[in-house]
Backbone as CSV, one residue per row, in Angstrom:
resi,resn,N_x,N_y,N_z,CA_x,CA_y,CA_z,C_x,C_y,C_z
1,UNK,40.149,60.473,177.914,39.661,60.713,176.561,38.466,59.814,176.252
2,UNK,38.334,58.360,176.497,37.394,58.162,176.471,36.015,58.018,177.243
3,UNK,36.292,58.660,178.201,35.017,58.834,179.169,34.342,60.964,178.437
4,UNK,35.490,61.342,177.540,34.591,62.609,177.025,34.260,62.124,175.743
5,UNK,34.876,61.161,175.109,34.423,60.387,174.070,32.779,59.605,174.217
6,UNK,32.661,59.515,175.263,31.515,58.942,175.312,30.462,60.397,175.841
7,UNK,30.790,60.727,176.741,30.009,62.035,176.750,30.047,63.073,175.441
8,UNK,30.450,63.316,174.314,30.705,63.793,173.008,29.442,62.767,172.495
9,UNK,29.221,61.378,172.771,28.287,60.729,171.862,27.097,60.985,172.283
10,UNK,27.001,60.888,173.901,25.731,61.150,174.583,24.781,62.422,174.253
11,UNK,26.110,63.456,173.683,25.538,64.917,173.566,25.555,65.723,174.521
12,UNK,26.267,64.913,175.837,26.349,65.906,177.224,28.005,66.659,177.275
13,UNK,27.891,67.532,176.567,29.169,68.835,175.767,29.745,69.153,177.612
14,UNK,28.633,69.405,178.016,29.529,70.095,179.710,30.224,68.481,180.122
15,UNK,29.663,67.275,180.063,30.297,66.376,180.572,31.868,66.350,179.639
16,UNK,31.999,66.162,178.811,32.292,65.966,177.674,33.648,67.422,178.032
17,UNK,33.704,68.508,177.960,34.827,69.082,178.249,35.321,69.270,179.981
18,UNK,34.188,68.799,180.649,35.183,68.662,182.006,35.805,67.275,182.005
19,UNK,35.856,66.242,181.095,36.909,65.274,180.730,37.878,65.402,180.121
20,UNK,37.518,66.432,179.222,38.681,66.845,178.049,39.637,67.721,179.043
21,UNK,39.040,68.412,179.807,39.958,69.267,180.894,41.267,68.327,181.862
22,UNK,40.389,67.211,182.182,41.151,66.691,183.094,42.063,65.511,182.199
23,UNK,41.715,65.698,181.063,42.717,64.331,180.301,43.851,65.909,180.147
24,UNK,43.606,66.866,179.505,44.554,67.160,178.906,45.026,67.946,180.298
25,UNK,44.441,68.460,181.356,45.628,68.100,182.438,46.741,67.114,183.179
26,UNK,46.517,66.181,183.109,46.770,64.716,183.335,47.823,64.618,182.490
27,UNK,47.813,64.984,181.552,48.402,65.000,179.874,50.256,65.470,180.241
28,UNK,49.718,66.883,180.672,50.987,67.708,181.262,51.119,67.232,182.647
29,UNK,50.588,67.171,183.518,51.325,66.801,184.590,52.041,65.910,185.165
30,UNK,52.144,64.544,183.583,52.825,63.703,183.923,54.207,63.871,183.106
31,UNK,54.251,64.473,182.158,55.554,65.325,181.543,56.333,66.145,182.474
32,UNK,55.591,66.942,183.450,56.123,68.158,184.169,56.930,67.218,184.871
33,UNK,56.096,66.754,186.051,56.411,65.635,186.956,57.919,64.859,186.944
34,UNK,57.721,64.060,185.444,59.139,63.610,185.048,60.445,64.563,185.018
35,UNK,59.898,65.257,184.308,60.873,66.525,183.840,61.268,66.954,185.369
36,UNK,60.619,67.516,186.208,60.951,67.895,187.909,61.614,66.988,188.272
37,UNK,61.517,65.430,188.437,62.330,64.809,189.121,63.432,64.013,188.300
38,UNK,63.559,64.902,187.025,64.493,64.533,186.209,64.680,63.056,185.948
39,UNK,63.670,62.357,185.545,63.282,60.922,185.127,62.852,61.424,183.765
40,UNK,62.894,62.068,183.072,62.295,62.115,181.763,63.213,61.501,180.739
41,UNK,62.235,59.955,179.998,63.627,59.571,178.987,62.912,59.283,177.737
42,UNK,63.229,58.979,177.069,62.562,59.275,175.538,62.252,57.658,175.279
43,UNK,61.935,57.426,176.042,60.887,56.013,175.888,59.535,56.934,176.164
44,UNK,59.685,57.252,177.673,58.295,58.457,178.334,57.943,59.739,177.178
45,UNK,58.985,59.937,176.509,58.512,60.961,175.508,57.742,60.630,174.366
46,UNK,58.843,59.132,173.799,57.841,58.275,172.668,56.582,58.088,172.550
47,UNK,56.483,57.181,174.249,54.888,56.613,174.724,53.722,58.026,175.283
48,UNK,54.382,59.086,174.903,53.919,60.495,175.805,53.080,60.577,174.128
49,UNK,53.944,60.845,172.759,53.530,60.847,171.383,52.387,59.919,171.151
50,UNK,52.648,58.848,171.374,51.407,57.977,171.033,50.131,57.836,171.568
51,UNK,50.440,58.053,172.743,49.174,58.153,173.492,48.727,59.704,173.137
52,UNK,49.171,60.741,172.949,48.180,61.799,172.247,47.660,61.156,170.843
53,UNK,48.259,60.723,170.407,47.994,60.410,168.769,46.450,59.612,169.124
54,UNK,46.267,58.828,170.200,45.238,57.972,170.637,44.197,58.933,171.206
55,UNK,44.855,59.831,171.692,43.586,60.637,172.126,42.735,61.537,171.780
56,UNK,43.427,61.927,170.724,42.909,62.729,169.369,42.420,61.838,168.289
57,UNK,42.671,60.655,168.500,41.505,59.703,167.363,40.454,59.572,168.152
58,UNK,40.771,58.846,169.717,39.284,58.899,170.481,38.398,59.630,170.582
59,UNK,38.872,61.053,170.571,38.017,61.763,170.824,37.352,62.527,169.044
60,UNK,38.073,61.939,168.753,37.571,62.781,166.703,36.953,61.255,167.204
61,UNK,36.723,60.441,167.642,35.661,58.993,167.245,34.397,59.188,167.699
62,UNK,34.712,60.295,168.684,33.217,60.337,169.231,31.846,60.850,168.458
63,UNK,32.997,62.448,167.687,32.103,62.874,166.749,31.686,62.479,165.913
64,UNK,31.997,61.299,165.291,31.260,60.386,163.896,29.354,60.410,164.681
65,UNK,29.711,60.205,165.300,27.660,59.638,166.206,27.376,60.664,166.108
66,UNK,27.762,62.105,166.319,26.815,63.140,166.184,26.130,63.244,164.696
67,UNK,24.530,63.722,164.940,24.360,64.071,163.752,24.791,65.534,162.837
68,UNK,25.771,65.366,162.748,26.670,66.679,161.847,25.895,67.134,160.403
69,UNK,25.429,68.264,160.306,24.832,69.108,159.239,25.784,68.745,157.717
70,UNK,25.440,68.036,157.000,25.945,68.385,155.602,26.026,69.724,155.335
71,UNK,27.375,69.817,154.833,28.051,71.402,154.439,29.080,70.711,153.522
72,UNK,29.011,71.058,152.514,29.538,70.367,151.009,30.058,68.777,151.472
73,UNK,30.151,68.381,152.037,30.607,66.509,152.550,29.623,66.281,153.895
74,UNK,29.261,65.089,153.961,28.640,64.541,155.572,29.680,64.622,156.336
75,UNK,28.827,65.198,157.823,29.975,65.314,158.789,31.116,64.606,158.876
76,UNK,30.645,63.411,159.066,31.778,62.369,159.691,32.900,62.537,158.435
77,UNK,32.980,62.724,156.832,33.876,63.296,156.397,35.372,64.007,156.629
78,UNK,34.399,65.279,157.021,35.206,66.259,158.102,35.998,65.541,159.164
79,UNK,35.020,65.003,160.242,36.278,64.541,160.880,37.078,63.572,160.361
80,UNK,36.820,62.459,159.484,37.871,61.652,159.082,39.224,62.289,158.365
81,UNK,38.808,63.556,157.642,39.787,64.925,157.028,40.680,65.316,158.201
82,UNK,40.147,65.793,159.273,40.876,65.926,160.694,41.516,65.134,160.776
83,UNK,41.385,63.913,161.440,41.931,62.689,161.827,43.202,62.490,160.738
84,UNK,42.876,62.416,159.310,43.744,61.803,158.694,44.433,62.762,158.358
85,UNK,44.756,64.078,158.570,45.352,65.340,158.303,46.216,65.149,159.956
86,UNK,45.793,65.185,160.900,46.404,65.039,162.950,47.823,63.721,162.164
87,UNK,47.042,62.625,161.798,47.859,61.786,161.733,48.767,61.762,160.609
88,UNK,48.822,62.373,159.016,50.016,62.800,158.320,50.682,63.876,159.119
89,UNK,50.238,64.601,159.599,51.118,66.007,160.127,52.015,64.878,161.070
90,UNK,51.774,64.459,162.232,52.850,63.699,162.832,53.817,62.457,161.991
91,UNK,53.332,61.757,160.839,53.542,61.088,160.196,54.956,61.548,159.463
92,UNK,55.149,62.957,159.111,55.658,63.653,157.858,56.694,63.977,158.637
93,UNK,56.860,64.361,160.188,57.810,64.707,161.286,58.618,63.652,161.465
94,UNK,57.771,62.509,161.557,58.579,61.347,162.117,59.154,60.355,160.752
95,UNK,58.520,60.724,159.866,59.142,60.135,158.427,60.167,60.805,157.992
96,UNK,60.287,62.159,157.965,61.691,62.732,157.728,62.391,62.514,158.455
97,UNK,62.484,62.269,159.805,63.567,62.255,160.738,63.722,60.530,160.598
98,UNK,63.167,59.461,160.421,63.469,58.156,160.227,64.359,58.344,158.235
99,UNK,63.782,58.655,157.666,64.667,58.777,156.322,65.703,59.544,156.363
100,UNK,66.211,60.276,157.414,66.836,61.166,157.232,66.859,62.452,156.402
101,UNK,66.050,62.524,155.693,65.633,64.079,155.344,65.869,65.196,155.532
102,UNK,65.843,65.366,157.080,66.390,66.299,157.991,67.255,65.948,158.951
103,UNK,67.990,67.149,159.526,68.771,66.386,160.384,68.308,66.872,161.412
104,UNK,67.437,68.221,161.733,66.675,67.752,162.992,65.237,67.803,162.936
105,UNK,64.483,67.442,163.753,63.041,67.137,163.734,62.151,68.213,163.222
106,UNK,61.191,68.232,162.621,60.542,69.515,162.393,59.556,69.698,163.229
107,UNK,59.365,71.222,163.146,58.257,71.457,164.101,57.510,72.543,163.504
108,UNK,56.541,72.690,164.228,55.763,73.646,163.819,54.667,73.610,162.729
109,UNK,54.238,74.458,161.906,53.281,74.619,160.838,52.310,75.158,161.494
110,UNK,51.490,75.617,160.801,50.453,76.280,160.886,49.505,76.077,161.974
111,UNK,48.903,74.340,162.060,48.183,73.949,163.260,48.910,72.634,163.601
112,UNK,49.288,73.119,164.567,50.359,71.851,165.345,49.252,71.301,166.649
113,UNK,49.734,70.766,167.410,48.983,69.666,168.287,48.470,70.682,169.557
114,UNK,49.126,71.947,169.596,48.552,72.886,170.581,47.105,73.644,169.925
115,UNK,47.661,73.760,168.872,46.234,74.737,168.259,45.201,73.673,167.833
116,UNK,45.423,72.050,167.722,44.601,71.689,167.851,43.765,71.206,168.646
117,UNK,44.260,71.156,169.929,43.322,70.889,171.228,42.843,72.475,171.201
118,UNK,43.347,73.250,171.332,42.422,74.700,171.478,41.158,74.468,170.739
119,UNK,41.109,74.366,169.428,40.313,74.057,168.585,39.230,73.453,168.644
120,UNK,39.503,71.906,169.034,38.757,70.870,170.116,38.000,71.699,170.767
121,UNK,38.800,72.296,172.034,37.882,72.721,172.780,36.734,73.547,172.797
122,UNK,37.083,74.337,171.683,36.168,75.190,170.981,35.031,74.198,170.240
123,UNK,35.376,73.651,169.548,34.540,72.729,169.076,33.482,72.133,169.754
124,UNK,34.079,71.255,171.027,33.145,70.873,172.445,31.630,72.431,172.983
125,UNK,33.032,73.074,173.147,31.910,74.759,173.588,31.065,74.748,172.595
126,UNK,31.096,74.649,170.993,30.187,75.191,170.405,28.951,73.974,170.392
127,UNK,29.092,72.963,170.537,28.444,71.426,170.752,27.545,71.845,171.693
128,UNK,28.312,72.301,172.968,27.064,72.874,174.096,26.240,73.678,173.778
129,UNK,26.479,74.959,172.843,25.798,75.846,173.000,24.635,75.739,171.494
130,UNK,25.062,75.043,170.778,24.575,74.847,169.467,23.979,73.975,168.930
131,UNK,22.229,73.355,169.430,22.456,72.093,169.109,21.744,71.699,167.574
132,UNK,22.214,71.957,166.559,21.954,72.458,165.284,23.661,71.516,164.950
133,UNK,24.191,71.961,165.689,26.145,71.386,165.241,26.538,72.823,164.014
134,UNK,25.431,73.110,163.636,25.863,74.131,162.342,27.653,74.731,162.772
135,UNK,27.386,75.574,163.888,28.493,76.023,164.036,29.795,74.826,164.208
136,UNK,29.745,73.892,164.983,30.399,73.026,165.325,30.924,72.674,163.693
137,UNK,30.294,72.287,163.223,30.470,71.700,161.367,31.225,72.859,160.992
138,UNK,31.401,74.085,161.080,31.648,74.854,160.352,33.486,74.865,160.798
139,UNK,33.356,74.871,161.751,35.228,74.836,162.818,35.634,73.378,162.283
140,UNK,34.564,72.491,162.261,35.320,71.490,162.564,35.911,71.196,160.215
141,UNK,35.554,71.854,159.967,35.733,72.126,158.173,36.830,72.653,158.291
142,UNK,37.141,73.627,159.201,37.970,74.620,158.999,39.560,74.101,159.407
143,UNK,39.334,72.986,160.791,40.159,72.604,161.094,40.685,71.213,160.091
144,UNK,39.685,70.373,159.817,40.171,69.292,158.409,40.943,70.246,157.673
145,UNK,40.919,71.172,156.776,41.560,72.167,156.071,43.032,72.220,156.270
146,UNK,42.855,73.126,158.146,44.235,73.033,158.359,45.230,72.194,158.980
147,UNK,44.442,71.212,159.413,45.175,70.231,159.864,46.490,69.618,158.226
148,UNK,45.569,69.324,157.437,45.687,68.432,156.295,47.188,69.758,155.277
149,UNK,46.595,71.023,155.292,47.767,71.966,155.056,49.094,72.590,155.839
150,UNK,48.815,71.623,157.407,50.147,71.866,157.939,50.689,70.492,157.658
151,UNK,50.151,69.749,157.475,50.795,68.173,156.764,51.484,68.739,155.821
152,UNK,50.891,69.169,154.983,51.728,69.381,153.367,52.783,70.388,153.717
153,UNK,52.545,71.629,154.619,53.752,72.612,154.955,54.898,71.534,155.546
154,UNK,54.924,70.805,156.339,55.801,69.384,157.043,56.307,68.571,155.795
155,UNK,55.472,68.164,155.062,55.956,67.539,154.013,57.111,68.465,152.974
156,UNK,56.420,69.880,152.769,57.492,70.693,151.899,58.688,71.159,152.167
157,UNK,58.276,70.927,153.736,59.532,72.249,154.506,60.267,70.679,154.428
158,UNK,60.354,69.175,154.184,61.545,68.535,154.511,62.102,68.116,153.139
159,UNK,61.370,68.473,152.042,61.714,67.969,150.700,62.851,69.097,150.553
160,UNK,62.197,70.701,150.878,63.407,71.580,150.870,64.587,71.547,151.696
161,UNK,64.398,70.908,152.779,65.652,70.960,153.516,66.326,69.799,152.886
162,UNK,66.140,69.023,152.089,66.534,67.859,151.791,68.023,68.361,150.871
């Protein structure tokens, strides 16, 4: 993550998702791996959580340096909206299940941690092909949005189960 973090600053988008490729392969193949030789224990699952949580700030860190098009807020906005929307959505999972709220973990919402690397990646593609960011600014609005409204769906769905 941070070797596409730094290619994300450089502006080199092809460098920049053949890192993102191989982190978020790397990502799964050390889950699979465990899971196959049946070593998987929820310390490896814990430290499996945090270190995405790290890699999705690293890499939303990169985009602050781009120069991002004002579209109703300055870029870096947006991503801090991302970022701080990635990090309540996991926040709201792991706060109900520490308060007890729920009795089992929640999942899901709208944009969970799969649709947001898709997203990412899209984001990266449009970086390459766009160097305006216009489009890039425009996904990356879209995703602050939903990141920040599957927080609040996480937050509602545990007040109701409550």
């Amino acid at each position: 993550a941070l070797i596409s973090s730094y290619f994300i600053i450089r502006q080199k988008f092809i460098l920049a998702i053949f890192f993102f490729l191989i982190a978020g392969f790397l990502d799964f193949i050390d889950g699979a791996v465990a899971r196959y030789k049946n070593i998987a224990t929820k310390v490896g699952a814990y430290l499996d959580t945090i270190c995405d949580r790290y890699v999705e700030g690293i890499l939303l860190f990169g985009l602050i340096f781009l120069p991002l098009p004002r579209i109703f807020l300055p870029g870096f906005t947006w991503v801090f909206l991302i970022l701080f929307g990635t990090f309540l959505t996991t926040y709201a999972k792991a706060a109900a299940k520490e308060k007890e709220i729920v009795e089992k973990e929640l999942k899901g919402g709208f944009l969970s941690r799969g649709e947001r690397i898709i997203l990412f990646f899209l984001v990266l593609i449009l970086g390459a092909i766009d160097p305006s960011f216009t489009f890039m600014t425009h996904l990356l609005i879209l995703i602050a949005i939903l990141t920040n409204f599957t927080a609040l769906q996480r937050i509602f769905s545990s007040i109701k189960s409550s």
